[in-house]
TORGU-895204 format. One record per residue (C-alpha): x negated, y negated, z; residue in one letter. Coordinates in steps of 0.5 Angstrom, whole numbers, plus 500, padded with zeros to 3 digits. Last residue first. Layout:
XYZa...
***
This chain:
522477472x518481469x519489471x514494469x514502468x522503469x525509470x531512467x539513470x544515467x552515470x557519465x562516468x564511473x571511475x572507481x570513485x564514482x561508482x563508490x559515490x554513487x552507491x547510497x544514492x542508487x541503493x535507495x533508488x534501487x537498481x538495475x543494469x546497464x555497464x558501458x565499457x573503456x580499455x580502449x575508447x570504441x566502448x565495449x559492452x557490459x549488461x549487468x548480472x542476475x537481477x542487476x548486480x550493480x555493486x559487486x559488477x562495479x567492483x567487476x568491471x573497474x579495470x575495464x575503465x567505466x561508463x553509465x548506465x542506470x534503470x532505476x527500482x522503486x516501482x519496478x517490482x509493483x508494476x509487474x507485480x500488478x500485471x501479473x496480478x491482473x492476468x491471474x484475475x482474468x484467469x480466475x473469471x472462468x471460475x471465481x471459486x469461492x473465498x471473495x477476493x480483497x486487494x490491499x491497500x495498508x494499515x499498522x496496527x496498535x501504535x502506541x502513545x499518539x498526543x493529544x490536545x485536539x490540533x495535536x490529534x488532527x496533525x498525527x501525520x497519518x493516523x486511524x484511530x484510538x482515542x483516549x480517556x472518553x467521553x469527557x468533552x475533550x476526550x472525545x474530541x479525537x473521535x470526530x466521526x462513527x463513534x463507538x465507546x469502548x470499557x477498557x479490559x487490557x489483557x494485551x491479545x484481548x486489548x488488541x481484539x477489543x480495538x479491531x473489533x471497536x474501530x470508530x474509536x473512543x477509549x474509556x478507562x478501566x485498564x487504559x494504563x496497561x497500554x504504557x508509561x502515559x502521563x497525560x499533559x497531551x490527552x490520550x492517543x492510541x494508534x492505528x497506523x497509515x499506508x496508503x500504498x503497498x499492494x498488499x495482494x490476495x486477501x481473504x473475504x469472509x466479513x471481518x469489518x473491522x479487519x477489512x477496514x483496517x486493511x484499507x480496501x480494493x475489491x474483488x469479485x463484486x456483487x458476491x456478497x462477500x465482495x459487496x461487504x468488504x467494500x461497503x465501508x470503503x464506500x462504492x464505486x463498481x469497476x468493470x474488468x476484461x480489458x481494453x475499455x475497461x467498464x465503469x460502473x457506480x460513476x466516479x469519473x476517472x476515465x469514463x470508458x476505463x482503461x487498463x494500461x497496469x499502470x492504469x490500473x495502479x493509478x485508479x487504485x492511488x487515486x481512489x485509496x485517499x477518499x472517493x468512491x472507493x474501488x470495488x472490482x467485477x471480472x468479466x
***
């Protein structure tokens, strides 16, 4: 059986728990965020933990694999790989510094103070920068640092940057950015590999169809291939005759970024009757 950490609570959980029931794995106690949790259809049991913990636990071996932000892999730098980005969560490491302070760029920390709950990660980017700041650890609230004097700048996890300007500052440099991914422990998983196999089928299969449209629509025969141009489809599109005359329908496959940049060009060649549907898995 295939062992599979997943945070306990916070901003990966849903999303991972999404992802594997898009993959139709089923949990026995649905969402309830029990410390086990077995598939019902599949052969994988879920371990809630920390995130802080995740890396830690698949290192150790108590799980197989687990799903964890990047940040906190790199943090924690435990011998574990990953396997899959899984493109979700995102979010950055920044520097950030008081909001009336003047800041020309990352050699203006040479000597000062910055406050994050990240020090490997921060130390290893002054490094690669020749920056040499002295780093204090805090395990929460970093953004008040500067405000009581702890600290010139912070470096921390962002998303929207609301938390630092309702503290006074301001984001001046991103120093990494940060998604989900999945994480294996780097000795063999024996018979255990092809359960993992099939969930990364399974995964890809999600991920490729995740943006992606099924559309149809009619257009004069005339247009078929201009069409074909636009719509490729992932090898060609599918056109079939219309009963109308010198009518077809064309199906095929897009992206919803292309979709809006395209539609007007289908119809000005005369596309009608353009649908579009979702697609649940893409295998190509």
């Amino acid at each position: 059986m295939l062992t599979l950490a997943v945070q306990k609570s916070g901003r990966l959980t849903d999303k991972t728990l999404n992802l594997l029931e898009e993959c139709d794995i089923k949990l026995q106690n649905g969402r309830k965020a029990k410390l086990k949790n077995r598939a019902k259809n599949f052969d994988l049991e879920a371990l809630f933990m920390r995130d802080d913990d995740i890396p830690e636990v698949v290192f150790d071996e108590i799980a197989d694999i687990g799903v964890v932000g990047e940040n906190v892999f790199l943090e924690k730098d435990r011998d574990v790989k990953i396997i899959k980005r899984l493109g979700f969560s995102s979010c950055r490491l920044s520097l950030a510094v008081p909001k009336e302070q003047e800041y020309d760029g990352i050699q203006d920390l040479d000597g000062k103070k910055i406050a994050t709950s990240y020090p490997k990660i921060l130390k290893s980017e002054l490094t690669k920068r020749k920056v040499k700041a002295e780093i204090h650890v805090i395990s929460g609230s970093v953004e008040i640092a500067p405000s009581i004097d702890l600290a010139d700048a912070v470096f921390d996890i962002v998303s929207t940057g609301s938390t630092l300007r309702s503290n006074g500052l301001k984001e001046v440099e991103t120093l990494l950015e940060s998604e989900a991914v999945l994480i294996a422990r780097k000795s063999s998983l024996g018979e255990d590999q092809i359960i993992l196999d099939e969930l990364l089928f399974r995964i890809n299969s999600v991920m490729k169809a995740a943006d992606k449209k099924y559309i149809l629509l009619n257009a004069p025969d005339s247009a078929i291939d201009a069409i074909s141009d636009i719509l490729p489809g992932m090898k060609s599109p599918t056109v079939m005759p219309l009963a109308k005359e010198g009518w077809s329908s064309v199906h095929s496959v897009i992206s919803e970024e292309d979709f809006w940049k395209n539609i007007k060009k289908l119809k000005e060649l005369g596309a009608e009757g353009v649908l579009t549907f979702p697609i649940e898995k893409m295998i190509l």
